[in-house]
C-alpha positions as CSV (number, residue, x, y, z in Angstrom):
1,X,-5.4,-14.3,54.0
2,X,-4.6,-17.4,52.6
3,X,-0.8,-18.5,51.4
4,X,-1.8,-17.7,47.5
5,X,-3.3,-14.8,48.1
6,X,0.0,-13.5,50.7
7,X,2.3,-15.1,47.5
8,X,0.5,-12.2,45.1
9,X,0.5,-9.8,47.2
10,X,4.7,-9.9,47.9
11,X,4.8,-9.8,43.9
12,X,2.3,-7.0,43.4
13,X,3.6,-5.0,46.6
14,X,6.9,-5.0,46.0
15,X,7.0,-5.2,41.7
16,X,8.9,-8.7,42.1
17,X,8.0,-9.9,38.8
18,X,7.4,-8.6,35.9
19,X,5.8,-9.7,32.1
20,X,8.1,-11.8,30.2
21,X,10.5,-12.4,32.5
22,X,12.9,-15.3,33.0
23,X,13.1,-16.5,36.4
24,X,15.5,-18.8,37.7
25,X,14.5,-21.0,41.2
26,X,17.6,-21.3,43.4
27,X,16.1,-25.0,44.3
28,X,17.7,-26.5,47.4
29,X,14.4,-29.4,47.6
30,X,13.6,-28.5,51.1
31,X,9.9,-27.5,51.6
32,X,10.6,-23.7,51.1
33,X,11.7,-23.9,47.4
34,X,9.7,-27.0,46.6
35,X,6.2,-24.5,47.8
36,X,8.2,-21.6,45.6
37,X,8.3,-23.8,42.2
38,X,4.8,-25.0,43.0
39,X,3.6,-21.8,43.6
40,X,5.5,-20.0,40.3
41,X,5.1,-22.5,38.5
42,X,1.4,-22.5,39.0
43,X,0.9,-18.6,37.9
44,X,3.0,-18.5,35.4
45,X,0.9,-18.1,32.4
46,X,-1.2,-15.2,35.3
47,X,1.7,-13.4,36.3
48,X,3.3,-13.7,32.2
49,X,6.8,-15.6,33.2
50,X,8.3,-16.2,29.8
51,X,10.5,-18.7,31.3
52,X,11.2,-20.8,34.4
53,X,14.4,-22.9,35.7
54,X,15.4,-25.1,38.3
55,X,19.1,-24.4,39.8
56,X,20.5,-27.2,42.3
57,X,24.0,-26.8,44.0
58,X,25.2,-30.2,45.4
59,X,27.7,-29.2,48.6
60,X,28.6,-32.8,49.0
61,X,27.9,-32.4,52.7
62,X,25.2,-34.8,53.2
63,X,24.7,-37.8,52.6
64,X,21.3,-37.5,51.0
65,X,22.1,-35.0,48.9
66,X,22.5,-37.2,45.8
67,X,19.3,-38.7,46.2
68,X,18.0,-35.1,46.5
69,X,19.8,-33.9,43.2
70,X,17.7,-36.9,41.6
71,X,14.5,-35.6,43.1
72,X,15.0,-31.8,41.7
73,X,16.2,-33.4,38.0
74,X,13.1,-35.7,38.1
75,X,10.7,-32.9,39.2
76,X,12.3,-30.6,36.4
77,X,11.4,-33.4,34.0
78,X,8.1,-33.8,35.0
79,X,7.2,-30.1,34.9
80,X,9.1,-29.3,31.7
81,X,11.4,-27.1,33.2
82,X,15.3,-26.6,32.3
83,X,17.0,-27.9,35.0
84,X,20.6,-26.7,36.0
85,X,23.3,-29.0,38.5
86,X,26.3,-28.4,39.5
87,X,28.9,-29.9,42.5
88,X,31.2,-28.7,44.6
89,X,32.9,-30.1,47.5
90,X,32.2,-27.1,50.1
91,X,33.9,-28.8,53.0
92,X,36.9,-28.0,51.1
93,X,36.4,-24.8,49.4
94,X,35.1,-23.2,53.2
95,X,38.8,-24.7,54.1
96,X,40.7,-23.1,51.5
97,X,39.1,-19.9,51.5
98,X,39.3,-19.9,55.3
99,X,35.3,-19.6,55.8
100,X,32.3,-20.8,57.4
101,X,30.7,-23.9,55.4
102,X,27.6,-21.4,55.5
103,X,29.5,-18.1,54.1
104,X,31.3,-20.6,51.3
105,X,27.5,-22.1,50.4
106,X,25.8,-18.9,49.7
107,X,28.9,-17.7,48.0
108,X,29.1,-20.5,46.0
109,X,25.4,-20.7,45.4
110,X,25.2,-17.0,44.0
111,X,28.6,-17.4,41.8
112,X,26.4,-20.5,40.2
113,X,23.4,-18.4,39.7
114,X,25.1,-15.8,38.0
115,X,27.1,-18.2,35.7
116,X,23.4,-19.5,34.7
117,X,21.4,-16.1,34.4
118,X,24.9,-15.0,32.2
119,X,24.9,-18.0,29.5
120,X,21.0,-19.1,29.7
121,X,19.5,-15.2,29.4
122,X,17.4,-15.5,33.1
123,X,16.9,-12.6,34.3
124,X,15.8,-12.4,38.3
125,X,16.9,-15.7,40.7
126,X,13.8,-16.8,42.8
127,X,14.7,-17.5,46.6
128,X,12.4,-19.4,49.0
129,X,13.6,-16.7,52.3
130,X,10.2,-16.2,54.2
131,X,9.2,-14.1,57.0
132,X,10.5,-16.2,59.7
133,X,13.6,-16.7,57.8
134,X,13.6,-12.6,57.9
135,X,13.0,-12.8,62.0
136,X,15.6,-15.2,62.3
137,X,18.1,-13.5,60.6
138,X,17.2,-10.5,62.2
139,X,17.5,-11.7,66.0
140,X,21.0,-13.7,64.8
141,X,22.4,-10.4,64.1
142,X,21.0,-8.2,66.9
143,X,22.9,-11.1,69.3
144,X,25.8,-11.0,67.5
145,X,25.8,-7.3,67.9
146,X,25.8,-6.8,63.6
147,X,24.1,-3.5,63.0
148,X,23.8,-4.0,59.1
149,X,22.8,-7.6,59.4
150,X,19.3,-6.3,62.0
151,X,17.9,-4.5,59.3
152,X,17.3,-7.9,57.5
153,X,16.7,-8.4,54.0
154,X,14.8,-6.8,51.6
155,X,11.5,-8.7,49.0
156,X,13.9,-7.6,46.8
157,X,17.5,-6.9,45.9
158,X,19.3,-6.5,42.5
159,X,18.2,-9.3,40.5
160,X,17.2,-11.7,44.0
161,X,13.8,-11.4,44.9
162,X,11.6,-13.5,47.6
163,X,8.2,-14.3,46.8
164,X,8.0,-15.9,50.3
165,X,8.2,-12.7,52.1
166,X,5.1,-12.9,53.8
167,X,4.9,-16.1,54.5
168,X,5.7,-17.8,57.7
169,X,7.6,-21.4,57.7
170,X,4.2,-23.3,59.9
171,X,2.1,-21.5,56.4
172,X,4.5,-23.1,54.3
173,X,4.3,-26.5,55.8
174,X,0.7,-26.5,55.8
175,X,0.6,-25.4,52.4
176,X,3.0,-28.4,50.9
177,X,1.2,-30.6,53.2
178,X,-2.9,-29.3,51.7
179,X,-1.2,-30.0,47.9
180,X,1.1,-32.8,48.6
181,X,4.0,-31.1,47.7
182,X,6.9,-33.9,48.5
183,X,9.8,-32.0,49.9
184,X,12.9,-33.3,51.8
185,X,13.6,-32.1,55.2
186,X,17.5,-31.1,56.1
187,X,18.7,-33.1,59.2
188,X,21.2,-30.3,60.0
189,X,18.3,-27.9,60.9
190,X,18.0,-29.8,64.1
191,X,21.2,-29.5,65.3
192,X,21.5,-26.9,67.9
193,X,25.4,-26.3,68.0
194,X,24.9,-24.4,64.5
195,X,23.7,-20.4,65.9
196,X,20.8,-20.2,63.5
197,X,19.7,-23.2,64.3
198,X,19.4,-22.8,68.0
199,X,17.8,-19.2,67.1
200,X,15.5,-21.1,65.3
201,X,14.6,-24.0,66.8
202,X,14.8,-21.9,71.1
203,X,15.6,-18.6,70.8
204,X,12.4,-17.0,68.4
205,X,9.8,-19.6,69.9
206,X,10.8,-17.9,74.1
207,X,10.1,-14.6,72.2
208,X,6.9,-15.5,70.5
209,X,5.6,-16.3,74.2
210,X,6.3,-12.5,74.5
211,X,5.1,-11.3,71.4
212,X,3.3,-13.7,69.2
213,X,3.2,-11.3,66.6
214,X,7.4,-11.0,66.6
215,X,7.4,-12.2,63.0
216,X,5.0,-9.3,61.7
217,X,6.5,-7.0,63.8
218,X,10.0,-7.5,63.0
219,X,9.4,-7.1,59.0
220,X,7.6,-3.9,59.9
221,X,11.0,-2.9,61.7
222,X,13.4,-4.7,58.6
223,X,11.1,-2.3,56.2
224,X,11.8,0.9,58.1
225,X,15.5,0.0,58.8
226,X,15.9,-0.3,55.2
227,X,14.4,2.7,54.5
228,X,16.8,4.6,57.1
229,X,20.1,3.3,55.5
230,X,18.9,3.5,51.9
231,X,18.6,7.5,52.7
232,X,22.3,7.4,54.8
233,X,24.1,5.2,51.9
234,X,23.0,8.3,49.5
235,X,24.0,10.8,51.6
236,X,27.7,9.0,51.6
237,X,27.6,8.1,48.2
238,X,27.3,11.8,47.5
239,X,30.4,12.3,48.9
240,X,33.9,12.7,47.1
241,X,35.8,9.9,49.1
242,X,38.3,8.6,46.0
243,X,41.5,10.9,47.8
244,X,43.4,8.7,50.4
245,X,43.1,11.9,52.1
246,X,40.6,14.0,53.6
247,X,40.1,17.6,54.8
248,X,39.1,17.4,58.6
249,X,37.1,20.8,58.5
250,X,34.6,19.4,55.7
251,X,34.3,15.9,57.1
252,X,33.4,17.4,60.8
253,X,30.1,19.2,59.8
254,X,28.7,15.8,59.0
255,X,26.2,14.5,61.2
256,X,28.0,11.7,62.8
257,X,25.3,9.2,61.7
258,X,26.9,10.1,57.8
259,X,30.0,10.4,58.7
260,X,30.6,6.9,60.5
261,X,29.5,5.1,57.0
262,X,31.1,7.5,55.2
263,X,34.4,6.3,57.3
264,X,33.8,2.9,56.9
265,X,33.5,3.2,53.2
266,X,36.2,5.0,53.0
267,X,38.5,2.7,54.9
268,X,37.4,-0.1,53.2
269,X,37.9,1.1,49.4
270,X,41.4,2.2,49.9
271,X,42.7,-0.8,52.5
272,X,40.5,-3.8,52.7
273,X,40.2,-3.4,56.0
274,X,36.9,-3.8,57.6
275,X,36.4,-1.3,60.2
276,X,34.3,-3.1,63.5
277,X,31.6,-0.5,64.8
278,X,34.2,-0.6,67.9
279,X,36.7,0.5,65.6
280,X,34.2,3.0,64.2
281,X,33.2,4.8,67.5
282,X,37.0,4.9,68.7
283,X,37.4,6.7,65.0
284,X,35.0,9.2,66.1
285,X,36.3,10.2,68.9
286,X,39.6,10.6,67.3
287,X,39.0,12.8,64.8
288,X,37.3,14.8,67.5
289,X,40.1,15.0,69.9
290,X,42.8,17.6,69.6
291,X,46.5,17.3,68.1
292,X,48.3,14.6,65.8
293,X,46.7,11.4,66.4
294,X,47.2,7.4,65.0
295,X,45.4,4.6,64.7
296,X,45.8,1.2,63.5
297,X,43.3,0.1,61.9
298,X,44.6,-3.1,60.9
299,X,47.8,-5.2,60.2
300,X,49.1,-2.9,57.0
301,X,47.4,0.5,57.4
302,X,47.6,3.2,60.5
303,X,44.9,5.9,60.5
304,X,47.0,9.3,60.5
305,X,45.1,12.7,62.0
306,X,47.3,15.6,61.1
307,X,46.2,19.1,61.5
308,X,42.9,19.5,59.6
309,X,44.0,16.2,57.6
310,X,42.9,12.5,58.1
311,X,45.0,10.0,55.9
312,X,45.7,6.3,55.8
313,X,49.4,5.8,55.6
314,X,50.1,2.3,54.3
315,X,53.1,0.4,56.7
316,X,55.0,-0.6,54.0
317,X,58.6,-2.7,55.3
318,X,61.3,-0.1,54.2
319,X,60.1,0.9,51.1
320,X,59.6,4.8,49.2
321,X,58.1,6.0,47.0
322,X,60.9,7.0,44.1
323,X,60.8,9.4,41.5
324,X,59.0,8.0,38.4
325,X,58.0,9.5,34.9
326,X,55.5,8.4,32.3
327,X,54.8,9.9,28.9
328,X,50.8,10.5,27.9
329,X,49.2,11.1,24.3
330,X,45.5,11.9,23.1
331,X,43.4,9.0,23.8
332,X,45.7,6.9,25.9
333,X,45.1,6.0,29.4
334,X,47.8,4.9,31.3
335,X,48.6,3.2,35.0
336,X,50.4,5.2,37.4
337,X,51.7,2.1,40.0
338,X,53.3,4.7,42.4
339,X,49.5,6.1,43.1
340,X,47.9,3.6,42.0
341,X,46.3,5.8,39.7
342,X,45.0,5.3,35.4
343,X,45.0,8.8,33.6
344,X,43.3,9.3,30.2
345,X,43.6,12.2,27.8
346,X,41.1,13.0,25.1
347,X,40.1,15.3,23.4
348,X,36.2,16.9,24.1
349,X,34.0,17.0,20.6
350,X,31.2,18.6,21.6
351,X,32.5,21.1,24.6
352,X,29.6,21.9,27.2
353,X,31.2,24.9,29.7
354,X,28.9,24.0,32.4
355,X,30.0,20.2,32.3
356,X,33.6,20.4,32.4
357,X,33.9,22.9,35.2
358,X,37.0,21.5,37.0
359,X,36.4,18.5,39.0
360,X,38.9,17.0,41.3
361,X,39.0,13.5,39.1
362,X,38.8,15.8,35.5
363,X,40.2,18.4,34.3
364,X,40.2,20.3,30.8
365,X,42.1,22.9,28.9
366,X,41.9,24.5,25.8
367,X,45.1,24.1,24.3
368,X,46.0,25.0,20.7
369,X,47.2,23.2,18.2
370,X,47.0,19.8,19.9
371,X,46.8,16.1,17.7
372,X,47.5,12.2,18.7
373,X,50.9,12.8,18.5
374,X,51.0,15.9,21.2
375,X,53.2,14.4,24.6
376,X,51.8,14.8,28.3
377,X,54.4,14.1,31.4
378,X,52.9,12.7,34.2
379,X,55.7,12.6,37.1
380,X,56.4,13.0,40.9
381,X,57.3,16.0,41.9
382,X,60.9,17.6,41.8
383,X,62.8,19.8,44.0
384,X,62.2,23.4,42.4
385,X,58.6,22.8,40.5
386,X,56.9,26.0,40.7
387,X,53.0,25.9,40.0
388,X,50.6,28.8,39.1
389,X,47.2,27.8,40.2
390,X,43.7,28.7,38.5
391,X,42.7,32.0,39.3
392,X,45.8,33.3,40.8
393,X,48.6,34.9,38.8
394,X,51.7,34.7,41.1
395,X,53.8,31.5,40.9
396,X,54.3,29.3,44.1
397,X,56.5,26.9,44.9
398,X,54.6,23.4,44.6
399,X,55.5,22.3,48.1
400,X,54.2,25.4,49.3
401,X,50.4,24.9,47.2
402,X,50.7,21.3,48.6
403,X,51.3,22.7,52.3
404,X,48.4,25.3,51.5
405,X,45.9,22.2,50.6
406,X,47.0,20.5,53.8
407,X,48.4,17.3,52.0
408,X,50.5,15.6,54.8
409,X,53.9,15.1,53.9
410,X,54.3,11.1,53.6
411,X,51.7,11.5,50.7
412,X,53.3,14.7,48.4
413,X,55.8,12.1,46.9
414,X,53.4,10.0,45.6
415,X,51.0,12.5,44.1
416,X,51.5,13.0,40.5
417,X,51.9,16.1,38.4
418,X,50.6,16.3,34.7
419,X,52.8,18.6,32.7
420,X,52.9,20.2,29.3
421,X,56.1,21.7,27.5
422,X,57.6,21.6,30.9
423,X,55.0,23.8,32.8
424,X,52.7,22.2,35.4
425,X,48.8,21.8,34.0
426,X,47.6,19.9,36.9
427,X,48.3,18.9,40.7
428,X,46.6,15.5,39.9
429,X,43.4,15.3,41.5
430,X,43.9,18.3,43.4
431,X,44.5,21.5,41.6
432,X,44.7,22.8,38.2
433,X,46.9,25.5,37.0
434,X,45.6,29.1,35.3
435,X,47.3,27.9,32.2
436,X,44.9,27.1,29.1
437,X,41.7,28.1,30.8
438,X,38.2,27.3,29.2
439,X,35.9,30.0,27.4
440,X,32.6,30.0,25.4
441,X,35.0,29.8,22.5
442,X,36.5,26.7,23.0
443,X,37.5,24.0,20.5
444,X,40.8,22.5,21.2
445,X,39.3,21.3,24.5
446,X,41.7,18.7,26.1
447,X,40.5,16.4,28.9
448,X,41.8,14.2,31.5
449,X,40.1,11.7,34.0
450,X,41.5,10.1,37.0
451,X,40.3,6.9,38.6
452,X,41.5,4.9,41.6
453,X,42.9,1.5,41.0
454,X,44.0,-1.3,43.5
455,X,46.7,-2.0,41.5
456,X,48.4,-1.8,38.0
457,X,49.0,-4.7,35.9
């Protein structure tokens, strides 16, 4: 199969491109992209692109990169295509932002992308990643020991796709070379002290004496990777992980291969902290083990099992969390800093019974009489607060309905109770009281939604 005919067929497998739309080449002049505009621009009217542009990011790195940045605007010219330039010195960005001149070019490169697809109405960003860019990739990772990084990437992600994907580099060549495609060719690729370079250019061609087919097989092991963690990343997004807290019972009848990502997302959202699959196995085992266990999982945030409970506890340098108060009307939302925590109350025009059964980020009640002037509390506890929750009648103490849903002690201070006319509607985000439930009759329905926030400003 010729490289047209393998160009197509990435399109038509994998619904890369659609009729009218707008497709934006990230355009680096190497022979990659320069076969990708060719190639694009050549089907166009076939494949119905409304609309094709050229995007160049000038790092500054190289000498010949000026001369290059003349090349793509002169090429844009001659094939009446918009063409969009902009630079950045990336030596000194990677510096600032304390990364690796690769990780601050690709970052860089796909903040300019976005900028161009948001004010110029593009739609999808055409890359020139081919299939032994995919085997590269995928070998870099498995030596560096990066499970996420060997499945590879994906013909197509979000808005990026890679009409390249079945193409290998020596096609590619030949093919410029057949049309006299003029391309420039990156000196750095020879040097050997950069790792996917010397992957590249030593490492892939000792395991294509092996298996000359490594390139094939590897995208036929990227495709069923992807496939794998595309069915594990819905199985954790299914799963209620917004509580800095979570119940040890429901966690542990998880099949460990869910429960590790559902961990590391879990760690991540509420710490910035980026568990290492070390990290993650030692995890395992803990929550496993019996009795009160720590772990640190970073500078500023210890891992806390407690009983059936598994909390982050946040190291903070002598502070606590003091007793705070903040007032709440219909249709206001408000920041709660001690939880970091927003809270909105409205009011629910066109009540559905099935839809607003409790759910531990919403709550309603059906209380009479309300308006925009009616007054929520939404406070820490106090010593004394008593609490009757839904479906009970008897009145607890709220330390003891706390103690009852297993929420460790360093986190009851910060939790947040919503009250009306000084009676307890809601342990927020935990359990609502039997006061103002929800019939079929319901009008005055009262709602109010919780979501996580990393801070308030």
């Amino acid at each position: 199969m010729n490289v047209e005919k393998k160009f197509l067929k990435a399109i038509f497998d994998f619904h890369l491109i659609n009729p009218n739309d707008k497709i934006l080449i990230a355009f680096s002049t190497g022979v990659d992209s320069s076969v990708l505009l060719h190639l694009l621009n050549k089907f166009k009217n076939y494949l119905k692109i409304k609309k094709l542009g050229i995007a160049y990011l000038n790092h500054k790195i190289r000498p010949e990169a000026d001369k290059e940045a003349e090349f793509a605007s002169k090429l844009s010219k001659q094939l009446i295509v918009p063409f969009f330039y902009k630079e950045l010195n990336m030596p000194t960005i990677a510096k600032k932002e304390n990364l690796s001149l690769e990780e601050a070019g690709r970052k860089a490169r796909y903040q300019f992308f976005t900028e161009i697809l948001q004010k110029e109405g593009f739609n999808k960003v055409a890359t020139g990643h081919h299939l032994s860019d995919l085997a590269e990739t995928m070998v870099l990772w498995f030596i560096q020991g990066n499970k996420k990084g060997l499945k590879g990437f994906k013909p197509k992600e979000g808005n990026i796709i890679r009409p390249l994907y079945y193409l290998t580099k020596n096609e590619i060549y030949d093919y410029a070379k057949q049309h006299g495609i003029k391309y420039f060719e990156d000196t750095t690729n020879k040097d050997e002290s950069i790792l996917r370079n010397k992957v590249r250019n030593s490492v892939i061609s000792i395991l294509k004496e092996v298996n000359p087919s490594l390139e094939s097989s590897l995208m036929v092991m990227s495709q069923l990777l992807n496939i794998d963690e595309d069915f594990f990343n819905k199985a954790v997004e299914s799963l209620n992980l917004t509580k800095k807290s979570l119940n040890l019972k429901d966690l542990l009848t998880l099949d460990d291969a869910i429960l590790y990502r559902a961990l590391d997302k879990w760690i991540y959202s509420h710490t910035g902290c980026k568990p290492s699959y070390k990290q993650l196995l030692e995890i395992l085992r803990l929550i496993k083990a019996d009795g009160y266990k720590q772990y640190q999982l970073c500078k500023d945030y210890k891992l806390i099992k407690d009983g059936n409970a598994l909390y982050i506890q946040e190291q903070l340098t002598g502070e606590k969390v003091y007793p705070y108060e903040y007032k709440l009307k219909i249709g206001e939302e408000i920041c709660i800093k001690e939880s970091n925590l927003k809270i909105k109350a409205y009011i629910e025009k066109n009540p559905d019974m099935d839809r607003l059964k409790y759910q531990p980020n919403k709550v309603c009640f059906d209380i009479p009489d309300v308006s925009e002037d009616t007054v929520f509390t939404v406070r820490s506890r106090l010593s004394g607060d008593r609490f009757t929750p839904f479906s009970h009648t008897k009145t607890k103490k709220l330390k003891d309905v706390m103690i009852d849903l297993k929420i460790p002690k360093t986190l009851r201070d910060s939790i947040p109770v919503l009250l009306f006319q000084d009676k307890i509607l809601w342990l927020v985000g935990y359990k609502r009281s039997n006061l103002y439930p929800l019939t079929k009759n319901s009008k005055n329905v009262v709602c109010f939604e919780i979501k996580e926030v990393e801070n308030c400003r």
